[in-house]
VOFI-935969 format. One record per residue (C-alpha): residue in one letter; x, y, z. Coordinates in nm, 3 decimals. Example, Ala and Ser with C-alpha at 12.3 -4.5 7.8 and 13.67 -1.06 7.14 Angstrom:
! residues 2
('A' (1.230 -0.450 0.780))
('S' (1.367 -0.106 0.714))
//
This chain:
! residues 146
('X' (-1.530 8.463 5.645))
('X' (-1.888 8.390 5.792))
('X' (-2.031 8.051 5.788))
('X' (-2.366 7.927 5.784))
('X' (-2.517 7.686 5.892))
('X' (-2.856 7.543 5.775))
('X' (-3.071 7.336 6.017))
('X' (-3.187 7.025 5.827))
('X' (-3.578 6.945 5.948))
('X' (-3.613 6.596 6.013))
('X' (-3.967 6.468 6.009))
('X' (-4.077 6.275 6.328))
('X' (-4.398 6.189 6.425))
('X' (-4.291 6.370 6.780))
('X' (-4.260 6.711 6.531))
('X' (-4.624 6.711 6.408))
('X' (-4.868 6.936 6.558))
('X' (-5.237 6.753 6.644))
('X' (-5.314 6.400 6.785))
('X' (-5.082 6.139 6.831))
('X' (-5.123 5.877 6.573))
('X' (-4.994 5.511 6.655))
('X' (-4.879 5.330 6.294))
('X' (-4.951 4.947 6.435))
('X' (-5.273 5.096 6.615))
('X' (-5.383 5.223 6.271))
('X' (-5.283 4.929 6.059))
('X' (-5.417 4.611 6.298))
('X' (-5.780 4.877 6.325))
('X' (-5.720 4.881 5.939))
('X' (-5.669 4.517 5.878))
('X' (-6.004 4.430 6.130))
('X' (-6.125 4.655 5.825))
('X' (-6.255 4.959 6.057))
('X' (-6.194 5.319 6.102))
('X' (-5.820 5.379 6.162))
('X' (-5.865 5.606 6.418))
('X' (-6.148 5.500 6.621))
('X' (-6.138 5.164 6.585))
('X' (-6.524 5.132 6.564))
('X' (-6.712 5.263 6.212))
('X' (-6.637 5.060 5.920))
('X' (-6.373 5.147 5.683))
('X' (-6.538 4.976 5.360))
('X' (-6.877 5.048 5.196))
('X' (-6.871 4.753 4.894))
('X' (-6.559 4.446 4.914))
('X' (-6.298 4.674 4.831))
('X' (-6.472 5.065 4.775))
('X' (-6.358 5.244 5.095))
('X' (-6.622 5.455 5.232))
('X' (-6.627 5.875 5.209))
('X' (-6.598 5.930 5.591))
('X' (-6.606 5.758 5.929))
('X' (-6.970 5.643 6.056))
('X' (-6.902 5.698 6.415))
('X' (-6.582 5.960 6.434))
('X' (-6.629 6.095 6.114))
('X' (-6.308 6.060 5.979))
('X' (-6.266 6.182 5.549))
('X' (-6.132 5.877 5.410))
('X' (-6.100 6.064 5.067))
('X' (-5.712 6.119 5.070))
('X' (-5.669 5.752 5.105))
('X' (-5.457 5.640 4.744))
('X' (-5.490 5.234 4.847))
('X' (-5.701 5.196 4.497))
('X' (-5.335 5.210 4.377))
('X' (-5.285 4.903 4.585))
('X' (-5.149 4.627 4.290))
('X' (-5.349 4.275 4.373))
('X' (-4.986 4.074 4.320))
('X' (-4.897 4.253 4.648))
('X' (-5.143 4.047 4.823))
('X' (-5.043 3.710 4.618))
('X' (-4.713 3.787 4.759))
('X' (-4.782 3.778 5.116))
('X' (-4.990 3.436 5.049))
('X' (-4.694 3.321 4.861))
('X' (-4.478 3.418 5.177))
('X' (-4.736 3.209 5.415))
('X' (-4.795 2.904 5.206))
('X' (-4.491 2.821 5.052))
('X' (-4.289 2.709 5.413))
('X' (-4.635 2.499 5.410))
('X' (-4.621 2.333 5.106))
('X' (-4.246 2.280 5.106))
('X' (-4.310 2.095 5.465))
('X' (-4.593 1.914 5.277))
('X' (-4.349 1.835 5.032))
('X' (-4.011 1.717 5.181))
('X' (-4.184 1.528 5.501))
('X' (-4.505 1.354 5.306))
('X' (-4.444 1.360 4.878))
('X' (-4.790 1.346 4.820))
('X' (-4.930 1.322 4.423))
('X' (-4.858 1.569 4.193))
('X' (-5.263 1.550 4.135))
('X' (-5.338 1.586 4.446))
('X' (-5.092 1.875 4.586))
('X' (-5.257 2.079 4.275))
('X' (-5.647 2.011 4.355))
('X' (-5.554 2.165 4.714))
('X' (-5.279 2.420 4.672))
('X' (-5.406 2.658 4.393))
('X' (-5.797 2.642 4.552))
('X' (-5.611 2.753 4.883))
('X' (-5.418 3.002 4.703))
('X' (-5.723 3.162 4.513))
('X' (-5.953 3.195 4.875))
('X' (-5.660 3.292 5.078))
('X' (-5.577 3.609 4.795))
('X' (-5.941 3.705 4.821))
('X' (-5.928 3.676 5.181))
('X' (-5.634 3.882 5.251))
('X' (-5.757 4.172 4.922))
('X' (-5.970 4.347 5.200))
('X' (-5.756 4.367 5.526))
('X' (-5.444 4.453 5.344))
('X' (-5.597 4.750 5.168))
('X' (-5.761 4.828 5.507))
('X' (-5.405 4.855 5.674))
('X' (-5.272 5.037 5.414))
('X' (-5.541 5.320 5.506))
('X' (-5.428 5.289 5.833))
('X' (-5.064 5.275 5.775))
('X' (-5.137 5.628 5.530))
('X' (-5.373 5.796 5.815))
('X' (-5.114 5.690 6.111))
('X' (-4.822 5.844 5.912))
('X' (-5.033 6.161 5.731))
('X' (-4.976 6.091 5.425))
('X' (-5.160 6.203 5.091))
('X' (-5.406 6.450 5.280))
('X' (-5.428 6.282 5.590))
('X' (-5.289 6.571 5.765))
('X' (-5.535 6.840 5.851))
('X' (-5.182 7.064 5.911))
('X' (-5.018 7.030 5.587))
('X' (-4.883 7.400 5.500))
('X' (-5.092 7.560 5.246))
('X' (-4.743 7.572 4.987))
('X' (-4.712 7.222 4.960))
('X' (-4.915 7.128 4.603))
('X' (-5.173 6.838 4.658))
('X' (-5.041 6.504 4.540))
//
């Protein structure tokens, strides 16, 4: 009886052929809301249209699929900031129902618009660091575009 034996390929970043890509490089140079790679040209061209390519490395921001990027993801992480704030607030002070309200959902609203940008920003970055959807320049030609 012969056996074989197939070889399971395990994808590393160590396997993949070309530069070296760092993920939290890429995703703090995506959050400052600049080119993944570089670090230097700007990664937006309008609040939250991401521009064609890289003004100083050149770098095709096309494949980037971040306009999937859902807004509640961002309420979330503001939810996961403010809340240990406002239950603090809450348990140590009790202040007015009136007054918790006139504070908390302004802060909410300008801290979600804040955070829109630099999360979609290090989502680029976290899809350029890890080559995903046409990020990599070596994808084999068999593999159908996503």
């Amino acid at each position: 009886m012969v056996t074989v034996s197939t070889a399971t390929a395990v994808w590393s970043q160590d396997s993949v052929k070309g530069e070296k890509r760092d993920l939290w490089t890429a995703m703090k140079r995506g959050f400052r809301c600049r080119c993944p790679r570089c670090g230097e040209g700007k990664l937006f061209r309008a609040f939250l249209k991401v521009d064609n390519n890289c003004s100083v490395c050149g770098l095709d921001y096309t494949p980037h699929r971040a306009d999937d990027l859902p807004a509640y993801l961002v309420i979330i992480i503001v939810g996961h900031i403010l809340v240990p704030v406002i239950l603090w607030i809450e348990t140590d002070y009790a202040p007015p129902v009136w007054l918790q309200l006139s504070i908390y959902l302004p802060v909410t609203l300008i801290a979600s618009l804040a955070l829109l940008q630099p999360v979609k920003g290090a989502v680029v970055g976290f899809q350029w660091a890890l080559r995903m959807h046409g990020f990599d320049e070596n994808a084999p030609s068999d593999v159908p575009p996503v």
